[in-house]
DRENMARLUM-356797 format. One record per residue (C-alpha): residue in one letter; x, y, z. Coordinates in pm, 1 decimal. Layout:
@r = A, c1 = X, c2 = Y, c3 = Z
...
***
This chain:
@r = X, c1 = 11628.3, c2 = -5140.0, c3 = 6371.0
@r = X, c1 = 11893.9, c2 = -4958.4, c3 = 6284.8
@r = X, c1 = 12196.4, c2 = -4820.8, c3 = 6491.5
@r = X, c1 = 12244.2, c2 = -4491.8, c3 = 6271.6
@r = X, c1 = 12158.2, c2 = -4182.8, c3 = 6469.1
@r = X, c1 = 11957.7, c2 = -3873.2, c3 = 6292.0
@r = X, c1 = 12205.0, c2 = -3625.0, c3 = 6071.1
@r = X, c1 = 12281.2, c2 = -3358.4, c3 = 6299.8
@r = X, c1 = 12163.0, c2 = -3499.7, c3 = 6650.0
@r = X, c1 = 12404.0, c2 = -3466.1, c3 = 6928.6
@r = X, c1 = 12446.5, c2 = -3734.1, c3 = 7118.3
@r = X, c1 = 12349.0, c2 = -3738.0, c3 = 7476.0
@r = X, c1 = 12649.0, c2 = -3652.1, c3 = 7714.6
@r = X, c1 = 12830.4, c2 = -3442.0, c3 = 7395.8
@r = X, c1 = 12905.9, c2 = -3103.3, c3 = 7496.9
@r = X, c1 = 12670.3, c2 = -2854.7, c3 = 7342.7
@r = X, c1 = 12925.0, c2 = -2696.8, c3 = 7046.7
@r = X, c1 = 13148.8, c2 = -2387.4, c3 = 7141.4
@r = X, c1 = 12959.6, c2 = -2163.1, c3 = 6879.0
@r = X, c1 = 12614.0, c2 = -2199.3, c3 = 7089.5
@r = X, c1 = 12762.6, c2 = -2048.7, c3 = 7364.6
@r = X, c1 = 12907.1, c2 = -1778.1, c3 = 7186.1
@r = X, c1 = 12578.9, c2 = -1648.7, c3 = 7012.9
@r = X, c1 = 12364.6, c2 = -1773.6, c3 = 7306.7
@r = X, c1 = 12616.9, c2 = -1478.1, c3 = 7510.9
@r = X, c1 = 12638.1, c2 = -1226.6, c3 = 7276.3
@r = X, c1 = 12242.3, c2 = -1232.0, c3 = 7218.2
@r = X, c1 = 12209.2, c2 = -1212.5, c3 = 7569.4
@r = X, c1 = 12422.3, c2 = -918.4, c3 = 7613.4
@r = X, c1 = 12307.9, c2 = -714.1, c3 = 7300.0
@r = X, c1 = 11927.6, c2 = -772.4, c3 = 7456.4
@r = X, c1 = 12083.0, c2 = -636.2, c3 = 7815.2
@r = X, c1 = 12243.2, c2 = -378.9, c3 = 7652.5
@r = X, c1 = 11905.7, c2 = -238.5, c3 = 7423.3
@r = X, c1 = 11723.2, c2 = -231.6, c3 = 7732.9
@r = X, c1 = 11960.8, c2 = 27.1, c3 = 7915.0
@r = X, c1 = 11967.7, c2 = 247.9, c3 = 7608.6
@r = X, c1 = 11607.0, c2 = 229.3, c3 = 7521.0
@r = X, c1 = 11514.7, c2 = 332.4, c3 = 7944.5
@r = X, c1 = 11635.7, c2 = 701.1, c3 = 7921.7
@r = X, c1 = 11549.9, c2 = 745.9, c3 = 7539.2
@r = X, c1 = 11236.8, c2 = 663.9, c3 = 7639.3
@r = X, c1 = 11210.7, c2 = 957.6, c3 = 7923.7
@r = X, c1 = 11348.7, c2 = 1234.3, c3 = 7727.0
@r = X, c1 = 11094.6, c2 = 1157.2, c3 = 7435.2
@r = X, c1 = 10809.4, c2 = 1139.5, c3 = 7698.0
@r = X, c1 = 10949.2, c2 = 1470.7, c3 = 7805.7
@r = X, c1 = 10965.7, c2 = 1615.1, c3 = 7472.1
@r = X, c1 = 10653.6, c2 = 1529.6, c3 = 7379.0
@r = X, c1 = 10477.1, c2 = 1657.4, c3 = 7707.9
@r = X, c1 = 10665.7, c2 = 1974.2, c3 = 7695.6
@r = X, c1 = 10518.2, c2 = 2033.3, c3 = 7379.3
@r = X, c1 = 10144.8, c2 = 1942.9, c3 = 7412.3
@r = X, c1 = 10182.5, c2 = 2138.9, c3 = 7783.7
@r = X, c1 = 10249.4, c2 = 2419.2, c3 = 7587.0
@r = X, c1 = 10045.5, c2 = 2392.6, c3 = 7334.7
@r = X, c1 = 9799.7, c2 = 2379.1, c3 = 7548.1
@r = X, c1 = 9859.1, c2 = 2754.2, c3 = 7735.2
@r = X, c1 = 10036.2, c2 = 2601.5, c3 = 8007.4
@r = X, c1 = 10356.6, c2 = 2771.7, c3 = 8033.2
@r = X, c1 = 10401.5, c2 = 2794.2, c3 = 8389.1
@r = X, c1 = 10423.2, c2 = 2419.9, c3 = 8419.8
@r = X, c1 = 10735.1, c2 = 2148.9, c3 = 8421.4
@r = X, c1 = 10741.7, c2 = 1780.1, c3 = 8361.5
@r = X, c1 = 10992.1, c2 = 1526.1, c3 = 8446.2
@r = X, c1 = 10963.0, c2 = 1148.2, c3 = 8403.5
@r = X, c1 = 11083.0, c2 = 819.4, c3 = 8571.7
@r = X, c1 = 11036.4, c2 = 556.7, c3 = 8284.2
@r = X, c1 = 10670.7, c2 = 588.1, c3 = 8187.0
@r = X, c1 = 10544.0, c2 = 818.0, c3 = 8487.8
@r = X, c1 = 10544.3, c2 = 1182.7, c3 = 8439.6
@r = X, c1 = 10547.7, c2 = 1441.8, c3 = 8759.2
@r = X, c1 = 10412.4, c2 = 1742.9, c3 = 8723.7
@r = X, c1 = 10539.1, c2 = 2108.8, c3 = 8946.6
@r = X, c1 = 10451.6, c2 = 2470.4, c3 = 8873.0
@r = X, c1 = 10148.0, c2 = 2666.5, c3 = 8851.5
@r = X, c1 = 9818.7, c2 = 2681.5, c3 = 8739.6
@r = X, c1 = 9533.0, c2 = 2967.5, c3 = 8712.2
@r = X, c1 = 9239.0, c2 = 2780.4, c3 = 8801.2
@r = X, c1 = 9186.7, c2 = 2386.9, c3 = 9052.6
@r = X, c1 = 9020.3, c2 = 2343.0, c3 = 8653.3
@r = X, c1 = 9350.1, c2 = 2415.0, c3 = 8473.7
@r = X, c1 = 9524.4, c2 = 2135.9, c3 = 8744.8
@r = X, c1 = 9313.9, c2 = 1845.0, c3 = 8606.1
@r = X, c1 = 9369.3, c2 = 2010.3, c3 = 8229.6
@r = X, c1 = 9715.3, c2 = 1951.7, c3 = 8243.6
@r = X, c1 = 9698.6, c2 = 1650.2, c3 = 8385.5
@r = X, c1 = 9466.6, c2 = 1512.8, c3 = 8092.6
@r = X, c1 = 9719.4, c2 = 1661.2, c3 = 7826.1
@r = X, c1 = 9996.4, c2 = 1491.6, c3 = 7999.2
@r = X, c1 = 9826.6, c2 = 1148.7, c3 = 8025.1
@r = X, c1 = 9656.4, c2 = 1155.7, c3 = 7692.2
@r = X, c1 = 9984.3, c2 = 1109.8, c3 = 7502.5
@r = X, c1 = 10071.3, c2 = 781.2, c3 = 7373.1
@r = X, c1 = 10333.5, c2 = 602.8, c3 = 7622.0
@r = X, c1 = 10282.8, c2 = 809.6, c3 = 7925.7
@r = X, c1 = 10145.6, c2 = 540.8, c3 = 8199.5
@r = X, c1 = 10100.4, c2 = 793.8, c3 = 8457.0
@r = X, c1 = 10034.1, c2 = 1120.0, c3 = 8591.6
@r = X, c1 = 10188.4, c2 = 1331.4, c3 = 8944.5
@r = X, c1 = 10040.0, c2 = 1609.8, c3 = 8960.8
@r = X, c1 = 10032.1, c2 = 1693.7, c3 = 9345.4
@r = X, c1 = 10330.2, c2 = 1944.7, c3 = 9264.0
@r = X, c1 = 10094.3, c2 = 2162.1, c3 = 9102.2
@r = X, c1 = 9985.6, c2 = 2500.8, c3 = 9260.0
@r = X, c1 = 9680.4, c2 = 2706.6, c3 = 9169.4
@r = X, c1 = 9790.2, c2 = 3067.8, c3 = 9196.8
@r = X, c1 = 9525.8, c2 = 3236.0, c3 = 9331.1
@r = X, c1 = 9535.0, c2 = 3001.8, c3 = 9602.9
@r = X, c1 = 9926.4, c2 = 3052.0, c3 = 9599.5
@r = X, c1 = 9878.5, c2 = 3373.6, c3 = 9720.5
@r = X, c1 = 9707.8, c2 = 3300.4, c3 = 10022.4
@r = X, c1 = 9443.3, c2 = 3495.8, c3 = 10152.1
@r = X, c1 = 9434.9, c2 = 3791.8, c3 = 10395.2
@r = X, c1 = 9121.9, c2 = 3743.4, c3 = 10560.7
***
């Protein structure tokens, strides 16, 4: 047998090279870093997108605002119909996990009735 060791093996006990711990650091940090810039990105290109489709969609009366993936829905609707519409355009876009929308009001019912 033979007492040579493998090119490029460290021995057990050697410390791990000074370089490794550098890149091991900075990959952590840069991976750290992405994830808090990607979070709120994220929201305001949910809420972009949902603004737009809401719209497009004839609801005007109606706001969205997001916490990471979930949207929450306030305003007003014409018809209890027009609640679950909105809801359904909200949802139905890519990256939207889900959808609030207790916040919205049907206004005929907003109006109350007078007996």
């Amino acid at each position: 047998m033979s007492d040579e060791e493998p090119v490029g093996a460290v021995p057990v006990g050697e410390p791990v090279p000074v370089l490794v711990w550098w890149l091991t650091f900075v990959f952590a940090v840069v991976g750290v870093a992405a994830v808090f810039w990607a979070i709120p990105h994220e929201e305001d290109d949910l809420r972009a997108r949902s603004e737009q489709a809401i719209d497009a969609a004839g609801f005007t009366s109606v706001e969205v605002e997001f916490a990471g993936r979930d949207a929450s829905l306030s305003g007003s609707v014409e018809t209890r119909d027009g609640v679950a519409a909105v809801e359904r355009v909200v949802a139905g876009l890519e990256g939207v996990r889900a959808v609030d929308a207790m916040d919205v009001a049907v206004a005929a019912e907003a109006g109350g009735s007078d007996g």
